[in-house]
Every structure is written in structure tokens, then in C-alpha cells.
C-alpha positions as CSV (number, residue, x, y, z in Angstrom):
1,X,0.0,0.0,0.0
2,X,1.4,3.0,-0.9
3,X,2.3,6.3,2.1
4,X,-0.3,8.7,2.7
5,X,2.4,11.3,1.5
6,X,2.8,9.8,-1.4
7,X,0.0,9.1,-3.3
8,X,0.0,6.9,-6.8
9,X,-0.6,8.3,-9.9
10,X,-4.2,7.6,-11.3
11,X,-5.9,7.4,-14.3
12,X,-9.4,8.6,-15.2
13,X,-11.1,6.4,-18.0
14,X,-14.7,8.1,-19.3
15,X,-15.8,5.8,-21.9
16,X,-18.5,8.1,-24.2
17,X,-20.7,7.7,-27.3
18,X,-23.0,11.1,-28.3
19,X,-23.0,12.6,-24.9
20,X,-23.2,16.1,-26.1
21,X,-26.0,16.8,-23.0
22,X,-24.2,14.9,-20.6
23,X,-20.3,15.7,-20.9
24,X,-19.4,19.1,-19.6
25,X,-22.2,18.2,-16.1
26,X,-20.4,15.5,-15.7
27,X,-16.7,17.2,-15.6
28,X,-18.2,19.6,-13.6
29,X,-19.3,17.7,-11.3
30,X,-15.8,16.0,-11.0
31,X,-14.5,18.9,-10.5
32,X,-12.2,18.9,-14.3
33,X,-13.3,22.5,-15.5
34,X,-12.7,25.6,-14.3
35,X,-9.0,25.4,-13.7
36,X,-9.9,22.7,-11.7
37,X,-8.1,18.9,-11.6
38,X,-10.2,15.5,-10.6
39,X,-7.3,14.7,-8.2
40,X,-4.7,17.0,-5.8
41,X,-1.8,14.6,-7.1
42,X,-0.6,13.6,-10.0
43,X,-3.5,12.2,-12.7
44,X,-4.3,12.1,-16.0
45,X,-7.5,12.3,-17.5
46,X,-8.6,9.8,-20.7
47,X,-12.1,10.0,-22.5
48,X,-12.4,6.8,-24.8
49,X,-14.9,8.2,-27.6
50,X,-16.9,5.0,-29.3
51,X,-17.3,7.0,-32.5
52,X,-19.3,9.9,-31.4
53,X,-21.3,12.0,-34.7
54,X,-22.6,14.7,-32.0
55,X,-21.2,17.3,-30.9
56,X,-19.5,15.8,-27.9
57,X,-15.8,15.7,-30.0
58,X,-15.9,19.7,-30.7
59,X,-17.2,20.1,-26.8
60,X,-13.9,17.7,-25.6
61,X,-11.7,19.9,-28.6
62,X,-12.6,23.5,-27.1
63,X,-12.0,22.5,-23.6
64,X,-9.1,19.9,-23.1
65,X,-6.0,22.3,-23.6
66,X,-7.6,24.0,-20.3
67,X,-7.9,20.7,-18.5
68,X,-5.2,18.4,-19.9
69,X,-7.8,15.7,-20.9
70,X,-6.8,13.4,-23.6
71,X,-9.2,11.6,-26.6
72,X,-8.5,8.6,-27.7
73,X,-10.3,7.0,-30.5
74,X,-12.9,3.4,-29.1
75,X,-13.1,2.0,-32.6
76,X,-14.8,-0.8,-30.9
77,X,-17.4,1.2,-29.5
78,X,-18.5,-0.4,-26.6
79,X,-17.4,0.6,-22.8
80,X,-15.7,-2.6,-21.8
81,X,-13.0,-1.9,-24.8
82,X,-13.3,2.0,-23.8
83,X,-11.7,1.0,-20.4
84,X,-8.8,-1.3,-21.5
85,X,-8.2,0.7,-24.5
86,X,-7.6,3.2,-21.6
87,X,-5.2,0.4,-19.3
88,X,-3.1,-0.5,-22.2
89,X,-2.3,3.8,-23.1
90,X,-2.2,4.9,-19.4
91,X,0.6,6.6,-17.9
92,X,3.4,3.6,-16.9
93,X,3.8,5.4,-13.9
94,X,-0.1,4.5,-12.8
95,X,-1.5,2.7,-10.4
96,X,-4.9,3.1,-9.8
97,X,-7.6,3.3,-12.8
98,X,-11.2,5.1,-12.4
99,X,-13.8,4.6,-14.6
100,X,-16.7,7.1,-15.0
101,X,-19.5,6.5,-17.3
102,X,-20.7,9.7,-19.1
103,X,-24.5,9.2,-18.3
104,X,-24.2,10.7,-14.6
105,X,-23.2,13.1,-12.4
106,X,-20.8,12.3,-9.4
107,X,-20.6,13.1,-6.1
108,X,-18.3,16.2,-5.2
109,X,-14.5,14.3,-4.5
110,X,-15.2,10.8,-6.5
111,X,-12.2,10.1,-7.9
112,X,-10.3,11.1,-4.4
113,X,-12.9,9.2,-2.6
114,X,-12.1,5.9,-5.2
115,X,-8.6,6.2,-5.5
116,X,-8.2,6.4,-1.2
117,X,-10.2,3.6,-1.0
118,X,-8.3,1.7,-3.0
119,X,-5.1,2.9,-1.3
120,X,-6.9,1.7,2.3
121,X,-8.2,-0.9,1.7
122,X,-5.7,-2.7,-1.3
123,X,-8.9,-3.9,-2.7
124,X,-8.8,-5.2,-6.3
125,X,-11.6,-3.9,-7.1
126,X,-13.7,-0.5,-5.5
127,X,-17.1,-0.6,-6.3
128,X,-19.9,2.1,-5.6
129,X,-23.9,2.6,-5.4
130,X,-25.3,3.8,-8.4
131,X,-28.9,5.6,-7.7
132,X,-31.1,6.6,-10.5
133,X,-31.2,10.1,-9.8
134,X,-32.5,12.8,-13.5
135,X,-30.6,15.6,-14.7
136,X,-32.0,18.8,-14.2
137,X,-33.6,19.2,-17.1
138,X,-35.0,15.9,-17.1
139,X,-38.9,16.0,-17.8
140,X,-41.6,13.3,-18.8
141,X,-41.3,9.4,-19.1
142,X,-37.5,9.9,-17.3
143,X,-39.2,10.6,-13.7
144,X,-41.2,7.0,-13.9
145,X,-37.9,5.3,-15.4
146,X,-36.7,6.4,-12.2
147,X,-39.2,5.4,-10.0
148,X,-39.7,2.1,-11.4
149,X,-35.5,1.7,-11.0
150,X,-35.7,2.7,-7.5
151,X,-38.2,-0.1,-6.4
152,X,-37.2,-3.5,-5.5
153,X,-39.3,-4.7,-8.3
154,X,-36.5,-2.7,-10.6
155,X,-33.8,-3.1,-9.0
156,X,-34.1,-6.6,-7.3
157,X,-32.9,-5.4,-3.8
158,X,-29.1,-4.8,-4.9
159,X,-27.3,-3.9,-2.4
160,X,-25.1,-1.3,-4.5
161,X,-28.5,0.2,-5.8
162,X,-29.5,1.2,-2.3
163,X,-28.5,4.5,-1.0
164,X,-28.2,3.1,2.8
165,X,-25.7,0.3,2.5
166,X,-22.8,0.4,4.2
167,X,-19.0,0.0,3.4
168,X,-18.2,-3.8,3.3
169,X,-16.3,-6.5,0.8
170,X,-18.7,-7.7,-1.9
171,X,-18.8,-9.6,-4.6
172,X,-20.3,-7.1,-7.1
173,X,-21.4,-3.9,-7.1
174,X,-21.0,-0.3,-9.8
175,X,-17.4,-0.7,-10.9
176,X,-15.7,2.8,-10.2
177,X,-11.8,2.3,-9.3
178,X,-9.2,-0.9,-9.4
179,X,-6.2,-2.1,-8.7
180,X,-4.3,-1.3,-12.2
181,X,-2.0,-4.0,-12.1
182,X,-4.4,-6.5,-11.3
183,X,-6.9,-5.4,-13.9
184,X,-4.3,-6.3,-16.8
185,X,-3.2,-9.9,-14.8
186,X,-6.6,-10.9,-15.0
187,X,-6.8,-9.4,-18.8
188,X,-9.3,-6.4,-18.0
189,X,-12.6,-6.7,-19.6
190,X,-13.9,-9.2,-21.7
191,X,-14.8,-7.4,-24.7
192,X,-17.5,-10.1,-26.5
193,X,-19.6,-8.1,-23.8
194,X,-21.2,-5.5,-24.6
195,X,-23.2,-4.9,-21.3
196,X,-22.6,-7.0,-18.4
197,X,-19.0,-6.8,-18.9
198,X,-18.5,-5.8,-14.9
199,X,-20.7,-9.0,-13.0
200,X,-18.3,-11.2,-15.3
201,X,-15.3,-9.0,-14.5
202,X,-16.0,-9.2,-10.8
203,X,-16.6,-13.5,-11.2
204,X,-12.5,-13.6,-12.4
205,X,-11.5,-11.2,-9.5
206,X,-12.9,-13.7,-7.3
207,X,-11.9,-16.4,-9.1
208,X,-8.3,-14.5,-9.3
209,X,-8.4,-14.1,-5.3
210,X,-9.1,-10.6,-5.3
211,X,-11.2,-8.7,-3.0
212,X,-14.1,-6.2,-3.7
213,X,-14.8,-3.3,-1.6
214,X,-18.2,-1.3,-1.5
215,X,-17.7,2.4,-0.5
216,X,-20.7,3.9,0.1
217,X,-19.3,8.2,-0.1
218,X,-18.7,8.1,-3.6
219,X,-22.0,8.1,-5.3
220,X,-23.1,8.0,-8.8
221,X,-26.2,9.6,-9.9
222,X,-27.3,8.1,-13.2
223,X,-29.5,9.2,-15.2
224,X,-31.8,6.9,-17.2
225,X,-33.2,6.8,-20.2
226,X,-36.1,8.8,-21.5
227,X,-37.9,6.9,-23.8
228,X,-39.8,3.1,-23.7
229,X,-38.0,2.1,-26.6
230,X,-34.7,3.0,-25.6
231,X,-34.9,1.2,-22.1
232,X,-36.7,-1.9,-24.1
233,X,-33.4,-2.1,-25.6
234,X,-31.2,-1.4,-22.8
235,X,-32.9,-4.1,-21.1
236,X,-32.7,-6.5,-23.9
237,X,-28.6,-6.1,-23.9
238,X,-28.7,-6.3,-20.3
239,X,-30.4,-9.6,-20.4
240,X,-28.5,-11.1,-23.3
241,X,-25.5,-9.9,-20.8
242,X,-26.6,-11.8,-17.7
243,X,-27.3,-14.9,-20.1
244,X,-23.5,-14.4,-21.5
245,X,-21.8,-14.4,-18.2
246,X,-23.8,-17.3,-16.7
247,X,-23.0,-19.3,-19.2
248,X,-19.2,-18.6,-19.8
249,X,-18.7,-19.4,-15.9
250,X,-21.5,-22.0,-15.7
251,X,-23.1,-19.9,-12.6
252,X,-26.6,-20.3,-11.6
253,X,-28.9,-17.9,-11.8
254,X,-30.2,-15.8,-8.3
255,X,-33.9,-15.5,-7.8
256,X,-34.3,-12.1,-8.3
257,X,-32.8,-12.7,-11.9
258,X,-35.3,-15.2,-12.6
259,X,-38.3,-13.1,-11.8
260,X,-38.5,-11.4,-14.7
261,X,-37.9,-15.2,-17.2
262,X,-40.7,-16.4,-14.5
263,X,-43.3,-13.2,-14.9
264,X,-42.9,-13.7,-18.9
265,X,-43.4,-17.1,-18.8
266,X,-46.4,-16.8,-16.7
267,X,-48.0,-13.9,-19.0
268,X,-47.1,-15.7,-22.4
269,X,-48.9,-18.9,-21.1
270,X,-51.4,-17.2,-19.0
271,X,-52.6,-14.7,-22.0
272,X,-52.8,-17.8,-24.4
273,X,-54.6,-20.4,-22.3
274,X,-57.2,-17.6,-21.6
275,X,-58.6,-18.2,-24.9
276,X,-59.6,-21.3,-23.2
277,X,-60.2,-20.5,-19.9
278,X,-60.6,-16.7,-19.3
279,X,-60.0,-16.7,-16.0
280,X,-56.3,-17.2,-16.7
281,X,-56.3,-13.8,-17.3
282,X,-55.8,-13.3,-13.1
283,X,-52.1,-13.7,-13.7
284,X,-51.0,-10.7,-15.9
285,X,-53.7,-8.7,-13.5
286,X,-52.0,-9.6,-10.6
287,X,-48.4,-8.9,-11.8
288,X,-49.6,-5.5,-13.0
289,X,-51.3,-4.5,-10.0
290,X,-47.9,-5.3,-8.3
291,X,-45.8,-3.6,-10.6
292,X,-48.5,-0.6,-9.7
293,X,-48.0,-1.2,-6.0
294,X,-44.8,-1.3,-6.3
295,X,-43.9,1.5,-8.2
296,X,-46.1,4.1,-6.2
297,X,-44.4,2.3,-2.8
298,X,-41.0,3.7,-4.3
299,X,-42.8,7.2,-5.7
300,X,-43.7,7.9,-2.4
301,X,-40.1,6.7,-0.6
302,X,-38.4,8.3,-2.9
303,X,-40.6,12.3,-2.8
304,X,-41.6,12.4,-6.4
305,X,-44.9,14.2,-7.2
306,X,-48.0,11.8,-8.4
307,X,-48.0,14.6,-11.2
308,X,-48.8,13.1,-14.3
309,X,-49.8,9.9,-12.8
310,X,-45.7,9.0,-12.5
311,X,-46.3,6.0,-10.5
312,X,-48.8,4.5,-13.8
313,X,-46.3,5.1,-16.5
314,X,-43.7,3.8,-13.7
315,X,-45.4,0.5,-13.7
316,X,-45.3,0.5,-17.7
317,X,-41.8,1.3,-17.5
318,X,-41.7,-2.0,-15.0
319,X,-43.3,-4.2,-17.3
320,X,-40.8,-3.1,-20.1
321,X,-37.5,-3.6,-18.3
322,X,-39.2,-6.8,-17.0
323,X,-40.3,-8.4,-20.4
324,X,-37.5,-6.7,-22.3
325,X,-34.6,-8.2,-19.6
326,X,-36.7,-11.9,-19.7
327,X,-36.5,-11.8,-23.5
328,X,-33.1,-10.7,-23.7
329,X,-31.8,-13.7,-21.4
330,X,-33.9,-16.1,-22.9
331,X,-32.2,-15.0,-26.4
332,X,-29.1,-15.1,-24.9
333,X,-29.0,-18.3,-23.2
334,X,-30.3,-20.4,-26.7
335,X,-27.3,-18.3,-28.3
336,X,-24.9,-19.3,-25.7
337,X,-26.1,-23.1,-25.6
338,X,-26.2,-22.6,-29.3
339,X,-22.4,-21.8,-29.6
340,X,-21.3,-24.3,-27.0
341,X,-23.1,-27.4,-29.1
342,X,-20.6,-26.2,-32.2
């Protein structure tokens, strides 16, 4: 572990694609403009861009002499290469790597707060809670994106998606800083994944016999997405993801990842043996007036107004991540068998 005095040198990986909106809050709220640094000691500063077409390359170009970040070109697209694009051109002299992902806003310190806890601790691996939180100018379907991620029914109970869990070792959680060295013995990420790519990365740490801590000062407020048919397709990936990394490690799935494969499979058969037997139809009723129930259970936890019936379209937006994620891992699990067989 290195001397308080003297601290490691760290680098700061922010993966991007078309984050125009989201790219100068988010430095700000790291603290990178305004003459400002992300760190008191030594640092350097990396945004991996996946091939942006907005305008977030001209916003990077007019302010990166001022801050010292540097571009480097993703041509694979995706975060997981993003990051160890990043490991493989970082500074010899570093240690420590933090990755922030552009769709949030960070609590006032982060990348201190990371890189200490990884110099206390000598974790492999830091990991953080990640709380659905909108940007300020946030308006419409966001707010019940938010309120359906914010209830157990969205978020299955996850520990590092709860804003009162305390510090502790884990065995997953929001990756935000590791142990550089480590993250290259292992290989970094695996890059056939194009979501997922941490719960696999965290199943070789432990595998590895490294240790994951959770800090719970160093928050990330992420801001969802803003439309049905954009979180229908985040939540497809997501589910081909979980799919990808059960079967790579031959893991077994946990409950609360099988709720959404069992709430499908109940609907599907439910809605077609109605034509039978209508009173079948009691299933997908009773799962929506849960998803309901739930939803205005974490409306009113978290303060958000009723305005605009929120906690209505919040069970829609429950029912999409649901059938969306079920979809997604049932599509990824017949491609993953599929490939094995060959």
C-alpha cells in the first residue's frame, strides 16, 4: 500500500458515445473544468470516444488544452473496450484506474474518494452505489424510469443500488476504481460483452483471489433513459448480458434474476390459455397491480410528485424492463447453448 504522502498516480477512464447533453455536467461535477483537476496529485485524465457523430468531440476539442484531458479513438465502440483501451495507453507510472461512465453526475470528490479507497483498503476492485437520480432538465417518461428503477421490483434489492448500504467487501457492485496491475493480470474486460462486462469482471476477480470493496461516499447519480424504446433495448442487452456471463462461468442464476424469465413465462402462457379458460387472465392482472404497487411504494419513498400519474407510467416502464430483460436472457441463453453445441 502506498504512504499517505505519497500518493499513486491515477488514471481517469470516461468511456463516451453522443454525450453532447451529458459531458461538460459531468466534468463539472468531478471537478475537471474551471482550472480545476479531478485529483490533488498527479493524474491524468482519458475520455475513450466510441465513435461519437454529435457534438461531444468539438465540446472535448474546445476545452481539453484548459484541463489536460486526452481523446483517444474506441473503434470498438463499446465501454468494456473504452476501459482497457484506456489500461493499455495509461501513464506507466499509474497505479490506480477510475472509470466514470458519461450518463451521470458524481458526487463532489469521487475520484479522491475511489482512489483512497483503494489505497486503504488494497482492494482489487472498488465498487460504488449507483442511484437513479435525472438531470435537471429531465422531464416526462425519465421521472417514472426512475421510480420504477428505484423499487425492489426494478432493481431486485441490490445492495449497490440502495442509498443506505454500508461499506463492506462484496462480490459485485457499480465498478468505479481498481487495482491497475491487477486489472491487466486478469486481462481487464472481456470485450465479446457489450453490457454486463462488470458482473463477469467481478466473477475472475474472485476467481483471481481478489477482494471487492463497497464504499458507500462516492455516489453515482445516473440518469436513465427517456424513452420506452430506448430502455426496451437497454434491457434487452442487459439480459443477453446476464445470459453471457452465466454461461461462460456455468453460474446459476439468483432469484431475483429469474423473476423477470418467470413473470414472462407466466404472462405468455397465461394470455394464451385464456382463450380457453378466461379466468387465466388473473395472472397478468395480478403482476400489474404489483408492478403498480410497487412502483407508487417507491414514488412515495423516494418524494416524487403523483403529477402526471408518475407512478402509472412507472409500472409500464416496469413491465418493459421486465419483459424486455426476460427476452433478452432467454435469447441469450439459446445463443450461448447454441455456440457451446458447435
Amino acid at each position: 500500500m502506498a504512504e499517505a504522502h505519497e500518493p499513486p498516480f491515477v488514471t481517469v477512464v470516461i468511456p463516451v458515445l453522443n454525450e453532447e447533453r451529458f459531458i461538460v455536467p459531468l466534468l463539472e461535477s468531478l471537478g475537471c473544468l474551471g482550472g480545476n483537476r479531478c485529483l490533488p496529485w498527479p493524474h491524468e485524465v482519458i475520455v475513450a470516444d466510441g465513435g461519437s457523430t454529435d457534438r461531444t468531440l468539438d465540446i472535448l476539442a474546445g476545452i481539453s488544452t484548459e484541463t489536460g484531458i486526452r481523446v483517444i479513438d474506441n473503434r470498438a465502440r463499446i465501454q468494456s473496450a473504452g476501459v482497457n483501451l484506456a489500461a493499455s495507453e495509461a501513464n506507466p507510472a499509474s497505479r490506480y484506474l477510475i472509470r466514470i461512465d458519461a450518463h451521470a453526475i458524481y458526487d463532489k470528490g469521487f475520484v479522491e474518494r475511489v482512489a483512497r479507497a483503494l489505497m486503504e483498503t488494497a482492494a482489487a476492485s472498488v465498487v460504488v452505489p449507483l442511484i437513479t437520480r435525472p438531470h435537471d432538465d429531465a422531464k416526462g417518461f425519465v421521472w417514472a424510469v426512475t421510480v420504477a428503477q428505484r423499487s425492489v421490483l426494478g432493481n431486485g434489492g441490490s445492495a449497490h443500488r440502495m442509498e443506505s448500504t454500508p461499506a463492506k467487501w462484496v462480490d459485485h457492485g457499480h465498478h468505479a476504481g481498481f487495482d491497475l496491475d491487477f486489472f491487466r493480470s486478469i486481462g481487464g474486460y472481456d470485450e465479446s460483452f457489450a453490457t454486463n462486462e462488470d458482473a463477469e469482471y467481478d466473477v475472475r476477480v474472485a476467481e483471481a483471489g481478489g477482494k471487492i470493496w463497497f464504499e458507500p461516499a462516492c455516489t453515482v447519480w445516473y440518469s436513465p433513459r427517456e424513452s420506452a424504446s430506448s430502455l426496451g433495448r437497454q434491457y434487452f442487452r442487459y439480459g443477453i448480458g446476464r445470459a453471457s456471463t452465466l454461461f461462460k462461468h456455468r453460474l446459476a442464476p439468483k432469484p431475483r434474476q429469474m423473476f423477470p424469465v418467470a413473470a414472462l413465462g407466466a404472462n405468455a402462457v397465461a394470455v394464451l390459455g385464456s382463450i380457453f379458460w378466461t379466468p387465466l387472465l388473473i395472472v397478468p392482472a395480478a403482476y400489474l397491480v404489483a408492478c403498480l404497487v410497487g412502483s407508487d411504494r417507491a414514488r412515495k419513498a423516494s418524494g416524487i410528485a403523483n403529477d402526471g400519474f408518475v407512478a402509472v407510467k412507472a409500472a409500464a416502464a416496469l413491465v418493459i424492463m421486465h419483459m424486455s430483460w426476460a427476452v433478452g436472457f432467454v435469447y441469450g441463453s439459446w445463443k450461448a447453448h447454441r455456440q457451446r453445441m458447435l
